[in-house]
N, C-alpha and C positions, 0 to 999 in steps of 0.2 A: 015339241020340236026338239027334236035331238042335236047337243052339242059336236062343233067338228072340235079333234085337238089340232092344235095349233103346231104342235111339235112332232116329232117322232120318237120314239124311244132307239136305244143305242141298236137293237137289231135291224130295223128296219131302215138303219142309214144305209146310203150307199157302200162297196166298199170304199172307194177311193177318199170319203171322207171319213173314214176312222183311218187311216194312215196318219202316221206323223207326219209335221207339217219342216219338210227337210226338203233342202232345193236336190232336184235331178244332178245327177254326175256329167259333166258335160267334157270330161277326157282333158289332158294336158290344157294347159292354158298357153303356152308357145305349141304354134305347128310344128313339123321337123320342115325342115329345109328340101326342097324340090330339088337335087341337081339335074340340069340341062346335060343334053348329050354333047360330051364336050368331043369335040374331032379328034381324030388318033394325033395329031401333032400337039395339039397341047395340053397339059395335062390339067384337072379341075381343082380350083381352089377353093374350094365352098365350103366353108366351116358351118359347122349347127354352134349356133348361138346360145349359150345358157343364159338361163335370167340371174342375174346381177341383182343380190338384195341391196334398196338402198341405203347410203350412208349414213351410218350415228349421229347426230349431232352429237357436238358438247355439251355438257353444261355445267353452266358455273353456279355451283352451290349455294355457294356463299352469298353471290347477290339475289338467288330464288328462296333460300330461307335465312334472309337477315333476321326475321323479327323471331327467330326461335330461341336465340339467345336471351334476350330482352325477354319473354316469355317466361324461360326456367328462371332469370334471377330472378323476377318478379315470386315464381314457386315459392322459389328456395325460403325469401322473405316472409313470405305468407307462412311456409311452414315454418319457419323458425320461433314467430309472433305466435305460432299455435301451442307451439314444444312449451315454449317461455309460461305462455298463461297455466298451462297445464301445470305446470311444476308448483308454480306460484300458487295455485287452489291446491293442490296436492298440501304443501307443508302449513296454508288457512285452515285445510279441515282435521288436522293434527290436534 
């Protein structure tokens, strides 16, 4: 009894599945604006609208990284403690 594969090898895929997996273009994401036929007495006001990115937040630094200070002294200590030993075996093995 002859085994089936289970898979296909890359030529015999479809093409549409060796394309990259990238969404279709689907054109401007605002329409333009329709203007109506406006009567000869008065004249069309119809602006095309641009899209408006929206606004920044602030933010306040200082209370998003409080514990970064507290952090580096904690470093700075720890190196210091390291410098200090070091010096200290340094003039023991003299």
């Amino acid at each position: 009894m002859a085994k089936t594969r289970k898979f296909k090898s890359a030529s015999q895929r479809k093409r549409k599945q060796r394309r990259p997996n990238v969404p279709n273009y689907t054109g401007p994401s605002n329409s333009p604006v329709v203007a109506k036929k406006a009567s000869s007495r008065t004249p069309s006001r119809t602006k095309a609208t641009a899209a408006v990115p929206p606004k920044r937040q602030e933010v306040d630094f200082a209370s998003e990284y409080h514990y970064v200070v507290s952090d580096l002294r904690k470093m700075v200590v720890v190196t210091g403690i390291m410098v200090v030993t070091l010096l200290v075996l340094n003039f023991l093995a003299v």
